[in-house]
N, C-alpha and C positions, 0 to 999 in steps of 0.2 A: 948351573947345579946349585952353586949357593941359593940363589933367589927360589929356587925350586924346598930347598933345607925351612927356609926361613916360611915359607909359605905353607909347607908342612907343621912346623911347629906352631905358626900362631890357628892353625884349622887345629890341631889339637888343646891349643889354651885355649880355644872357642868353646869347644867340646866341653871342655872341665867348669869351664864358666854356668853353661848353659846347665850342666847337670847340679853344680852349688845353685844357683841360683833355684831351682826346683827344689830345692832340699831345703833353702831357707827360704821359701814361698809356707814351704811344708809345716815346719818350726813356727814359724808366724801361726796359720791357721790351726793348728794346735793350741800354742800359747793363748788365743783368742776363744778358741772350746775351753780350755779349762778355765778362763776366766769368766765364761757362760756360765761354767757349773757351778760355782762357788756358790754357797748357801748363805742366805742371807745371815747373819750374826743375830738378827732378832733388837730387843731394846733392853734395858738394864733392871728389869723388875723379876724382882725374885718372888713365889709362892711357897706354900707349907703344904699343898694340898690338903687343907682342912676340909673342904666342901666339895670338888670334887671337877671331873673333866664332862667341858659341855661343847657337844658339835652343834652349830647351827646354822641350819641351811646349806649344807655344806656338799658342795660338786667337785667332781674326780674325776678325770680319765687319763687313762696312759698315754703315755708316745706314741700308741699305732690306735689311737682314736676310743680305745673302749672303754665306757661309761662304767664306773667303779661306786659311785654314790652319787643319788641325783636328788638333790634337797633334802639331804640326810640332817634330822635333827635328834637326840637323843641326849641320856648323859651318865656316865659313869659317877657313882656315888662314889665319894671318898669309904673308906673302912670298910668294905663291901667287897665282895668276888663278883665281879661281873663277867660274863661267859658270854662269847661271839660262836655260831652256829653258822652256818650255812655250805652250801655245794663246794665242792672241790674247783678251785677257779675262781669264785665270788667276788674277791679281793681282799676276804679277812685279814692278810698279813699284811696289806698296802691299810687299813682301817688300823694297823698296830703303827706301822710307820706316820700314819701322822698323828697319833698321839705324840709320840716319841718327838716328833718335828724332823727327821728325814725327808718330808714331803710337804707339801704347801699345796693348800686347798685352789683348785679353780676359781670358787668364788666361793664365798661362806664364812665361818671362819672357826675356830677353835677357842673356847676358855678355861683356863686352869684358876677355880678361884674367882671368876670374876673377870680375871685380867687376860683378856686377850693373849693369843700364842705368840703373836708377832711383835708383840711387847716383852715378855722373856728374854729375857739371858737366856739364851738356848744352850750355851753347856751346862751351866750352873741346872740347868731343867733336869738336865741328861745326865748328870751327876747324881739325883736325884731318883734314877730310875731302876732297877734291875731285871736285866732281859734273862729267858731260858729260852734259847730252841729245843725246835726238836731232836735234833743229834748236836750235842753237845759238846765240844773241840777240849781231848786232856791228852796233855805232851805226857812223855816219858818221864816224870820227873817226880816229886814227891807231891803228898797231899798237898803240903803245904803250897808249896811255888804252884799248883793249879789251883788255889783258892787266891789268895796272894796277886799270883802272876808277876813277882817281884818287887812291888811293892814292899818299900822298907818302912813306911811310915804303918806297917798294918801291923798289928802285934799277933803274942799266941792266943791274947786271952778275947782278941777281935775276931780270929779265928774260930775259936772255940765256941763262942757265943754263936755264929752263922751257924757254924756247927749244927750247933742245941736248935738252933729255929729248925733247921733242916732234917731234923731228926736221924741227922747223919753220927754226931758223937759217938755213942754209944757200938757203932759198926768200926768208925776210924780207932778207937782207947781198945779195943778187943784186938788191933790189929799189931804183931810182934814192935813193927817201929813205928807205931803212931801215925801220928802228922807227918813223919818224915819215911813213910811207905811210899815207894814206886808202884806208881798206877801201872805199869804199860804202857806201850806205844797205843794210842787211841782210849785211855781206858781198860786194857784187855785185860788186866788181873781183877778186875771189878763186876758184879753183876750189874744188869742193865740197870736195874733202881740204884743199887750204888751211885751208878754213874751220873743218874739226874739228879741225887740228892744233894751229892758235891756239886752240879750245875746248881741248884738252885740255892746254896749254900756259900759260894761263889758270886750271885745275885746280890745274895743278901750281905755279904761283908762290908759293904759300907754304905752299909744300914738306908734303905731307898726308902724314901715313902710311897713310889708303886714296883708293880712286881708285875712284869708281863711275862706271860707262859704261853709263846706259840707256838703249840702243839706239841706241847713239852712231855705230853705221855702216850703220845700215837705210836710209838716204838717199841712199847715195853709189853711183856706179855702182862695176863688179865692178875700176878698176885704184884707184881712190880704197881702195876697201874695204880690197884688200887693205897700200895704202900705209899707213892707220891700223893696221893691226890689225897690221904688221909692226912700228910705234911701239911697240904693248902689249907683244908678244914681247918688246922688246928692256926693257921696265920691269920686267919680272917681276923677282922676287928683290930690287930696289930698294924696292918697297912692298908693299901689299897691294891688289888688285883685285879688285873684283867685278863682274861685266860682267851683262847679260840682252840676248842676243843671238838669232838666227838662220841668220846667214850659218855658214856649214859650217867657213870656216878661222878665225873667233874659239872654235866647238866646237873645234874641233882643238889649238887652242892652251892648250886648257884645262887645269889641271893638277887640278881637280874641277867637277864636271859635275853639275848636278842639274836633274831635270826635277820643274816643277811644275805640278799638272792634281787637278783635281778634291778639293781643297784639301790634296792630299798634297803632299809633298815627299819625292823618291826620289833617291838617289845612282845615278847612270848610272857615273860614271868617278870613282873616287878613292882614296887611302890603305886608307879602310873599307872599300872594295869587293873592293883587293888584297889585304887582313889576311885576305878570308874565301873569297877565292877557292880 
């Protein structure tokens, strides 16, 4: 009976063996994906974006094989609004992540300035940048700490200034507590332009020299739209902008216009297109 006890428990320490051991096979092959993922850090050269972002030659596909940009060469002028077009699907938003450097080109490559992507400090780039989407994430909390985001090195008067670019001030100083008004949970005490101007106000707090806006007014009805997109107008020449849009008067406003479809990338409206007209 004993040897029968003892024979039982070690087929049960077998058991437990055998299932750790699966579990840290598991752990391993994780640890090893995430270290796949890890983005490369880039090299140590900082830009100003004076002159502007250049794709060249540059190829794209996703993890399930589809072709996103196939010798795509073009370029984003610095000071300028530059507007991305094309079909729902295209890869417009994957064309904004690798500006940004979330993404690395299949083969081609990217220049800010001159200086290669892959030579960047890629935070210091991304410091450098301010995103809007299109539905735009505000906690329950005040103007402030959704501009902010807790950030104690931001001041009021850093605040205020994003503000003014965003043509937001004037709607927040009208409001009983100012800066320190509770949005709602999502936003919901705000109307929808409200809500993207404090996004793009938010962008702009530390002060970027570009401004991506991806499909930052596809949400809003037609007087909203046009209140943000009259904000862009009035930013242009202040930084650099790259929008991917739809609506007819963010195209209008664009001072280069590229449609993207079927992993080309064509210059609709711009500089290149007048040199050869």
């Amino acid at each position: 009976a004993r040897v029968v006890s003892y024979v039982s428990k070690a087929q049960r320490a077998y058991q437990q063996i055998v299932v750790r051991e699966s579990a840290y096979w598991s752990l391993i092959d994780g640890i090893g994906d995430a270290h796949a993922q890890v983005e490369p850090q880039g090299g140590q050269h900082t830009v100003q974006l004076v002159d502007g972002i250049r794709f060249e030659h540059v190829r794209f596909r996703h993890g399930d094989g589809r072709l996103v940009l196939d010798d795509a060469s073009f370029s984003i002028a610095a000071q300028e609004l530059t507007v991305i077009i094309g079909p729902s699907g295209a890869g417009k938003t994957t064309l904004l992540d690798l500006v940004v450097g979330l993404l690395q080109p299949e083969s081609g490559g990217l220049r800010v300035d001159g200086v290669p992507m892959t030579d960047l400090a890629l935070r210091r780039w991304r410091r450098q940048i301010g995103y809007v989407p299109q539905d735009s994430v505000l906690v329950d909390d005040s103007i402030a700490y959704n501009l902010a985001l807790g950030e104690e090195d931001i001041s009021e008067a850093d605040l205020r200034e994003a503000l003014r670019a965003a043509d937001a001030l004037d709607f927040v100083d009208a409001m009983p507590d100012g800066l320190q008004t509770r949005v709602g949970e999502g936003g919901s005490r705000l109307s929808g332009g409200q809500r993207q101007r404090l996004a793009i106000a938010r962008a702009l707090v530390h002060k970027p020299r570009l401004l991506v806006l991806d499909e930052a007014t596809s949400s809003l009805d037609a007087d909203a739209q046009a209140a943000v997109i009259e904000t862009v107008r009035r930013l242009k020449g202040s930084l650099t902008i790259v929008a991917v849009a739809h609506q007819q008067s963010m195209i209008d406003a664009a001072d280069r216009l590229y449609r993207l479809a079927e992993a080309r990338v064509t210059m609709v409206r711009g500089a290149e297109v007048e040199d050869h007209a």
